[in-house]
C-alpha positions as CSV (number, residue, x, y, z in Angstrom):
1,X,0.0,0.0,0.0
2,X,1.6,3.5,-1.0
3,X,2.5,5.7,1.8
4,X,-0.4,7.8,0.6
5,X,-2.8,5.4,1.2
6,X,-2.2,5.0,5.1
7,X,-1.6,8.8,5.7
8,X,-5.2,9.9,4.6
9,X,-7.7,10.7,7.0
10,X,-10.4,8.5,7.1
11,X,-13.2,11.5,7.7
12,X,-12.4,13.8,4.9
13,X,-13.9,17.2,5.0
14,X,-17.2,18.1,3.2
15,X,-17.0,20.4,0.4
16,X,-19.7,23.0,0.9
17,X,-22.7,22.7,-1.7
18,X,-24.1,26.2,-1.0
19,X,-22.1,29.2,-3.0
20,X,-20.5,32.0,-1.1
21,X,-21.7,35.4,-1.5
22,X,-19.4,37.1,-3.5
23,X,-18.5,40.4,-1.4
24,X,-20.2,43.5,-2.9
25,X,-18.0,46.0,-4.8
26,X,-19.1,49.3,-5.9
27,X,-16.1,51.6,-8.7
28,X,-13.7,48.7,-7.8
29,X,-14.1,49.3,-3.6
30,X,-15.6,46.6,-0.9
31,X,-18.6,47.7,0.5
32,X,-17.8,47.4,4.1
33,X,-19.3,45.2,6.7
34,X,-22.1,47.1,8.5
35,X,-25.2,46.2,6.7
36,X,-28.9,48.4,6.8
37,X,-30.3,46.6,10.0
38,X,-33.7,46.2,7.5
39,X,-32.5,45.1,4.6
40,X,-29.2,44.2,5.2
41,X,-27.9,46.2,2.4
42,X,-23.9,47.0,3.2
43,X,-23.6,50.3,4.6
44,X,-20.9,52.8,5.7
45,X,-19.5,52.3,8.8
46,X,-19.8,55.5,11.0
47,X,-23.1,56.8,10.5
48,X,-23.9,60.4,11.1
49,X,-27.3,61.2,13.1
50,X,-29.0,61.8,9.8
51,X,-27.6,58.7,7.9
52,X,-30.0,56.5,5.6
53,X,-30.0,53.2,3.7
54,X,-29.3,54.2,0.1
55,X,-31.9,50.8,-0.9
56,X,-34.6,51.2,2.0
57,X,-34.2,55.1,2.9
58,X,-34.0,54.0,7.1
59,X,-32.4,55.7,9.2
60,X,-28.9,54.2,10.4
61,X,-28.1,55.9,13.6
62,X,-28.6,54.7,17.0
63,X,-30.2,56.7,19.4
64,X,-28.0,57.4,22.5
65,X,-28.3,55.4,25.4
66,X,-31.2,55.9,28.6
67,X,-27.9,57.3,30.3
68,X,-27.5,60.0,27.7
69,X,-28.2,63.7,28.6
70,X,-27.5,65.9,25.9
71,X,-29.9,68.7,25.0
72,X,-28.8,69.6,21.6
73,X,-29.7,65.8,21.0
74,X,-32.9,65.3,22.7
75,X,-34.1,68.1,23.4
76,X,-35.7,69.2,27.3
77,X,-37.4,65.9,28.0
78,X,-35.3,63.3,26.4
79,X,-37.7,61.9,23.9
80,X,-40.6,62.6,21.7
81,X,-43.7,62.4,23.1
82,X,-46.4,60.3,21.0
83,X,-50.1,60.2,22.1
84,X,-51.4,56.6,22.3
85,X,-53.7,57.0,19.5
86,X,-51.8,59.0,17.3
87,X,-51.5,56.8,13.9
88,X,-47.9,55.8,12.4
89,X,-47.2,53.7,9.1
90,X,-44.8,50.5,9.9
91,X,-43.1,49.0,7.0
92,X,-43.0,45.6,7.9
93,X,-39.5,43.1,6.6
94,X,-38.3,43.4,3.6
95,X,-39.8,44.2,0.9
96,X,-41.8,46.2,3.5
97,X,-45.5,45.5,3.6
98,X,-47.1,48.9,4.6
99,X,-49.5,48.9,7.8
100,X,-51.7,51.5,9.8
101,X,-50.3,50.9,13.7
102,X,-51.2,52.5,16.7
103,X,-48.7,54.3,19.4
104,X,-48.9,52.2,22.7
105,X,-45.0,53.5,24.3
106,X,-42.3,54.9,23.0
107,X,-38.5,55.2,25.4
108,X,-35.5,55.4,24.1
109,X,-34.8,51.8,23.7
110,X,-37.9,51.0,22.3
111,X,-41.6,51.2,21.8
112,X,-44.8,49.3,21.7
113,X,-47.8,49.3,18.9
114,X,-51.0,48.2,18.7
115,X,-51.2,46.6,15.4
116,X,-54.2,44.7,13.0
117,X,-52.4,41.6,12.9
118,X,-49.6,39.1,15.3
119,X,-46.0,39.6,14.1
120,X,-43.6,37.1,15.0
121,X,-40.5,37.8,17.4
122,X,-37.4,39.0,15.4
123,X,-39.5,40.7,12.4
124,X,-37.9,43.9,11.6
125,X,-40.3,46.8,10.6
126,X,-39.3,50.5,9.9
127,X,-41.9,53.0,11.6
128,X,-42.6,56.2,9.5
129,X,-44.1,59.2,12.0
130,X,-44.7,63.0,11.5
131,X,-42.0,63.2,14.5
132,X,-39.6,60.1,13.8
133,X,-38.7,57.0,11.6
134,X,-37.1,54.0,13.4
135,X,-35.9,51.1,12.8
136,X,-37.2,48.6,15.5
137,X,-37.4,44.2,15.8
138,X,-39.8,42.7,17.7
139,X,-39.6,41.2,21.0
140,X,-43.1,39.7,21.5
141,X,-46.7,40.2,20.3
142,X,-49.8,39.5,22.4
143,X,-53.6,40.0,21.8
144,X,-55.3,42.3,23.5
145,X,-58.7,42.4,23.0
146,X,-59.4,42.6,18.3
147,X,-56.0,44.2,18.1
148,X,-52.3,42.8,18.7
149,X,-50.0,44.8,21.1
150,X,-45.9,44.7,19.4
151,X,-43.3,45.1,21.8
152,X,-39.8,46.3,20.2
153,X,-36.5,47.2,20.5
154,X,-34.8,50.3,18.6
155,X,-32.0,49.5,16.6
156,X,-32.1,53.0,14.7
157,X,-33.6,56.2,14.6
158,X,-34.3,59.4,13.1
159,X,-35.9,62.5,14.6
160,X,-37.3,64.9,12.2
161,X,-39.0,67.3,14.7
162,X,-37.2,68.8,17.6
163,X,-38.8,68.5,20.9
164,X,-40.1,71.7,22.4
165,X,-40.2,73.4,26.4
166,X,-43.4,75.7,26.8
167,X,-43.1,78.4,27.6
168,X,-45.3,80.8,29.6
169,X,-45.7,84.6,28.3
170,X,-47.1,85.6,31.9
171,X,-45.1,86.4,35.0
């Protein structure tokens, strides 16, 4: 027997059958490895507070943190305040489907919806508001009552009105 013969091992590797994504390349570059946390399209690493998915158009900043106190960010109160039956478009996965939801909550790590119909844990959905677009996966979904009540966590967000302090014109 050849000495090639004995040496072999007797539990030979499996060549993969599925094909490797070939890594995207736009005017000879590598995209880079941070990908649009809705569509997964590659995206540019350090996102300014206004960054957005050149595919989906979501916003690709993170808020700061529920330890995070800077005005010029957030404004007085630290959040936008939503009404719980103000009306909000989510775009749910991708290709977004386009649903009516309800506001339920909204902190600054995430929010809850009443929606028509259960979403499963770990759908993604992009919320489009008068006051903010996020980017948000779901935690859990629960009936309550003809409606479903979404529980999420913010991945990203965008906040297209800054919050306000009233002020008083009498002394």
């Amino acid at each position: 027997m050849p000495m090639s013969e004995r040496c072999r091992n007797a539990y030979p590797l499996a060549i993969p059958t599925c094909p490797v994504a070939p890594v995207p390349v736009i005017g000879g570059q590598p995209l880079p490895d941070r990908r649009c946390p809705l569509c997964q399209f590659p995206v540019a690493p350090a996102a300014r507070p206004d960054s957005r998915c050149p595919r989906c158009h979501s916003p690709l900043a993170a808020l700061p943190g529920p330890g995070h106190h800077d005005p010029d960010t957030l404004g007085r109160r630290g959040a936008v305040r939503r009404d719980q039956g103000h009306v909000a478009m989510a775009h749910v996965g991708w290709p977004p489907v386009a649903q009516p939801v309800r506001w339920r909550d909204l902190s600054l790590t995430g929010l809850s919806l009443y929606v028509a119909q259960p979403l499963p844990p770990g759908t993604r959905l992009r919320l489009v508001d008068p006051a903010l677009e996020a980017v948000a996966e779901v935690i859990r979904c629960r009936p309550q009552g003809r409606v479903q009540v979404v529980h999420a966590q913010l991945l990203t967000a965008l906040l297209l009105q800054s919050t306000g302090v009233f002020v008083s014109t009498l002394a």
